[in-house]
C-alpha positions, 0 to 999 in steps of 0.5 A, a space after each residue: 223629135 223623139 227620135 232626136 231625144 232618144 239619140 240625145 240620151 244614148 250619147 250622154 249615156 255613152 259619154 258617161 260609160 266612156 268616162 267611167 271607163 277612163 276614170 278605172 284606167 286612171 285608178 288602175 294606172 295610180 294604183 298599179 303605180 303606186 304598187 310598182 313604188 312601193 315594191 321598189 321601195 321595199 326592194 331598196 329597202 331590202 337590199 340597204 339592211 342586207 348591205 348593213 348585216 353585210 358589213 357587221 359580218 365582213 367586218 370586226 363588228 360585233 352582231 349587237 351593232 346590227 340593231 342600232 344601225 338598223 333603227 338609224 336607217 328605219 328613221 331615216 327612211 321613214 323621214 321621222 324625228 326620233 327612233 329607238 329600239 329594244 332587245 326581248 329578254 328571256 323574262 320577256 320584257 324588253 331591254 334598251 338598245 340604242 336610240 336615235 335622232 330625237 327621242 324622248 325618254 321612255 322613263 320619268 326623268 327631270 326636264 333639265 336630262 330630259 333636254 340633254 338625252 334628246 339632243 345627244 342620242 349617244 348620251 340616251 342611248 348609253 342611258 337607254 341601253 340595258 333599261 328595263 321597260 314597263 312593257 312585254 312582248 305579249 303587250 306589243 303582240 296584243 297591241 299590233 294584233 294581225 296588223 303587225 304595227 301600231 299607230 298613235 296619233 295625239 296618244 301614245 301607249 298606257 306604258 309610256 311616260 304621260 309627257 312623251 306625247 308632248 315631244 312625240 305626237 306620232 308614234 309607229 312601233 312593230 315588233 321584231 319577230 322570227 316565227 313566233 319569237 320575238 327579238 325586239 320592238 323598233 319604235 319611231 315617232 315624229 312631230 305634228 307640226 307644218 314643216 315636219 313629216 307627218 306619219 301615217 298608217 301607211 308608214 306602218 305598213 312600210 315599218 311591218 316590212 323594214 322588220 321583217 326584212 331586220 329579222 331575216 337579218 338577224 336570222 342570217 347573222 345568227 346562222 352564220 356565227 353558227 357556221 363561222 363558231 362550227 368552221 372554227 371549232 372545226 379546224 381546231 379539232 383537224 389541228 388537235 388530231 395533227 397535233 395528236 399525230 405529232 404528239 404520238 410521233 414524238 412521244 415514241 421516239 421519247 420512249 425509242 431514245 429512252 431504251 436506246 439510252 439505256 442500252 447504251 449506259 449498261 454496255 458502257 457500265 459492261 466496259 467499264 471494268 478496269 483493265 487488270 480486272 478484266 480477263 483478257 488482261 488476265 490471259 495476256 499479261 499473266 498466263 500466256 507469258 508464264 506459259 511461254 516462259 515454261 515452253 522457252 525452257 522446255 518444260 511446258 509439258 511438265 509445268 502444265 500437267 504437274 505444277 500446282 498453278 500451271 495445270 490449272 491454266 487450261 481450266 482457268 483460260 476455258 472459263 474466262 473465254 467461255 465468260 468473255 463469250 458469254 459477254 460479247 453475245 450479251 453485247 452483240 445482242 445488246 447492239 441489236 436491240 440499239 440498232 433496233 431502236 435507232 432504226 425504230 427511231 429513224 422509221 418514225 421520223 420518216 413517217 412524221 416527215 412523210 405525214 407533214 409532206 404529204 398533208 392536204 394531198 390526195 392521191 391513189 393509197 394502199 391503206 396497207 400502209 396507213 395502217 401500218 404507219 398508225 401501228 408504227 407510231 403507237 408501237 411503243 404506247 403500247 407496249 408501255 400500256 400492256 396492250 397486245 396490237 394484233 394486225 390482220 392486213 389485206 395487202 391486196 385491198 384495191 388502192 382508194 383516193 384519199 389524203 393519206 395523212 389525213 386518213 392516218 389521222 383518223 385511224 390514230 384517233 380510233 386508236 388513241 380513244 380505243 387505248 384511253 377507254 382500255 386504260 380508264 377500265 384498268 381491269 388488272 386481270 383483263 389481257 387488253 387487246 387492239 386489233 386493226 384489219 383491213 379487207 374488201 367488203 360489198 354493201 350495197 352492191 357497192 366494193 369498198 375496202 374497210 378499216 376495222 378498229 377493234 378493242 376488248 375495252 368496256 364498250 360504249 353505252 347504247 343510250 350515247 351510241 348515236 351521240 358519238 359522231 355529233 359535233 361537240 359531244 364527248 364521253 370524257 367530261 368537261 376539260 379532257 375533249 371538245 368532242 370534236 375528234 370523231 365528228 371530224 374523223 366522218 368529216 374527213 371519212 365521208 369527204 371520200 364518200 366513205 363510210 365510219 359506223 360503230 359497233 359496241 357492247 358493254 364489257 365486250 368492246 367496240 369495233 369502229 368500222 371505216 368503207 371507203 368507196 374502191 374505183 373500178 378500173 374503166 
């Protein structure tokens, strides 16, 4: 009998372990259940306001338009009856966004606007955007705490209108932060009654998430009108440095045309003597003919020793063909320089045309040739300026890959800011000289040939040194550059895998210096 009773008692003890055990698997399976449902509902969640952040980028939206689309989505998915959300201004209190569904306002209002604003959320919200709330930042940080939402259920917070409980008996908000800042506050609430969704706590949780996936949003929008303003700014430097090209290109054509002309108007006004004036006239129509008339005679030995004009006929022809002489190797020297200038002229249009043919082109370039093309073009603003180009060019430099038009950009980029800084000092007694090299140099193990740009101008400032090559910094002042021009020059420099760096001292000079890696033959 006791036996029987004791295995009565093992059974109903082993029943119990076996049920505990199924009541764990049960939960288990709930809660693993319930986990998987909630990070496929955040990973909807996720990919929807990724795919709302995509269409404010692909599209002619404007970034602000992120947040109402946003705030419509949250209350859509959280199933309640009203949303609204706020911006953080840099005072730290927060500004009206947008609202949407049915909303009671966030200020005191008579009851007849309170009716219109929640039945038309485009009417609140253009009521509601700009409108400066009671609360901060801090107030809503110290209101989530660690959790990172608050919930009001039959209260609302100290900063709210005493009547909004009425309209609104449930409300969730969380604040929008990245890092430690914050960039707004969503707010959703819902009614109390039986055939409306109710929010809980639970949904706070979910709210944490939908605004920490917006944030992440908000980051990626920022970054990329960052990227997209760089890119922009980018090409608008790339396009300066080619219209620069151009405008130097046509600039010294203008000053080749310009000599050119004025060789042309002195040799017109050389031959513009009238024909009795002129000494050939002289000798053909009045001395030769008297001459022959003497010698038909038979006393042209007579009238050219003893008559009084006559011998002095010899002496007279001497000095006018020795002016005419004189004339014709001043005009001989003269249509030189003309050829000089027109060649000058084509050399330049050559290489304009060769700069357009050959831009965005890479091939196999002896920067010989870059540098002569870029002194060629400048030839003429230099010698306007007063400045002495010197040139010290390794033809022998190995060949490199590069865009050459692109490279010639740089290099008159160098020259140009080189020239400007000689021409701001404008010492008058300082004999301003630019010198360019080209040679082979190793660094780093590594053969490279190099670019150098020199100039006895005033130097650049050891505090700006390490400035220069930043995007959108410039020594010129507001209106005279974007400082653009040498942040695109390492741009276009390191493309090639290459090398700029700077050398500088005050009163002395700056030496840019430009390596570009050289290929070993296999």
């Amino acid at each position: 009998m006791d036996m029987q009773i004791f295995l009565l008692f093992l059974i109903i003890i082993l029943l119990i372990i076996i049920v505990l055990q199924r009541t764990k698997l049960v939960i288990s399976k709930r809660e693993t259940y319930g986990l998987t449902k909630n990070i496929a509902k955040e990973r909807e969640a996720t990919a929807d306001i990724l795919t709302l952040s995509k269409d404010v980028i692909t599209t002619s939206t404007k970034d602000d338009d992120f947040l109402p689309r946003f705030v419509e989505y949250a209350l859509r998915t959280l199933k309640g009856n009203g949303g609204a959300i706020l911006k953080c201004g840099s005072d730290g209190y927060f500004h009206g966004c947008a609202i949407a569904g049915t909303f009671p306002p966030l200020k005191e209002v008579t009851p007849q606007l309170e009716q219109q604003l929640m039945a038309h959320s485009k009417k609140h919200t253009e009521l509601f955007r700009g409108l400066k709330v009671k609360f901060t930042a801090l107030d809503i940080e110290d209101l989530c705490g660690e959790k990172g939402y608050a919930f009001f259920k039959n209260q609302c917070p100290i900063w709210f209108p005493p009547k909004f409980i009425k309209e609104a008996p449930r409300i969730l908000l969380s604040p929008i932060k990245i890092g430690r800042k914050t960039l707004g506050c969503v707010i959703v609430t819902s009614k109390d009654d039986f055939d409306s969704y109710k929010l809980t706590e639970e949904d706070g949780q979910y709210l944490v998430r939908l605004a920490e996936i917006a944030s992440l949003s908000l980051e990626v929008l920022k970054v990329f009108r960052e990227r997209q303003e760089y890119e922009v700014n980018l090409q608008s430097a790339r396009e300066e440095g080619m219209m620069q090209v151009s405008t130097g290109i046509i600039h010294n054509i203008g000053n080749a045309i310009t000599v050119a002309k004025l060789s042309v108007l002195e040799l017109q006004e050389k031959l513009r003597i009238k024909k009795e004036e002129r000494p050939e006239t002289l000798i053909l129509e009045e001395i030769l003919p008297k001459i022959k008339e003497n010698v038909d005679k038979g006393i042209a030995q007579q009238f050219l020793s003893s008559d009084e004009l006559g011998s002095q006929y010899i002496d007279i022809m001497k000095d006018l063909l020795t002016h005419v002489n004189v004339k014709s190797e001043e005009a001989i020297t003269q249509l030189a320089s003309l050829s000089s200038k027109l060649y000058h002229i084509s050399e330049i249009i050559e290489l304009q045309q060769r700069f357009v043919g050959e831009l965005g082109t890479e091939n196999m370039t002896n920067l010989s040739t870059v540098v002569d093309s870029s002194i060629k073009i400048f030839e003429e603003t230099f010698n306007k300026r007063g400045v002495k180009i010197k040139a010290n060019v390794d033809n022998n430099v190995p060949e490199v890959l590069i865009d050459p038009s692109m490279m010639t950009q740089v290099i008159m980029n160098l020259i140009k800011n080189a020239v400007e800084a000689m021409d701001a000092e404008g010492l008058p007694d300082k004999d301003y000289t630019l010198e360019l090299a080209l040679c082979n140099e190793t660094i780093d193990a590594r053969d490279y040939a190099v670019i150098k740009v020199k100039d006895n101008g005033p130097g650049i400032p050891q505090e700006i040194k390490d400035k220069i090559f930043t995007f959108g910094f410039s020594t010129k002042g507001k209106g005279n550059s974007r400082g653009y021009g040498l942040h695109s020059c390492k741009n276009t420099v390191e493309k090639y895998s290459g090398i700029i760096s700077i050398e500088t001292e005050a009163g002395k000079g700056s030496t840019f210096k430009i390596a570009i890696p050289v290929k070993k033959a296999a």
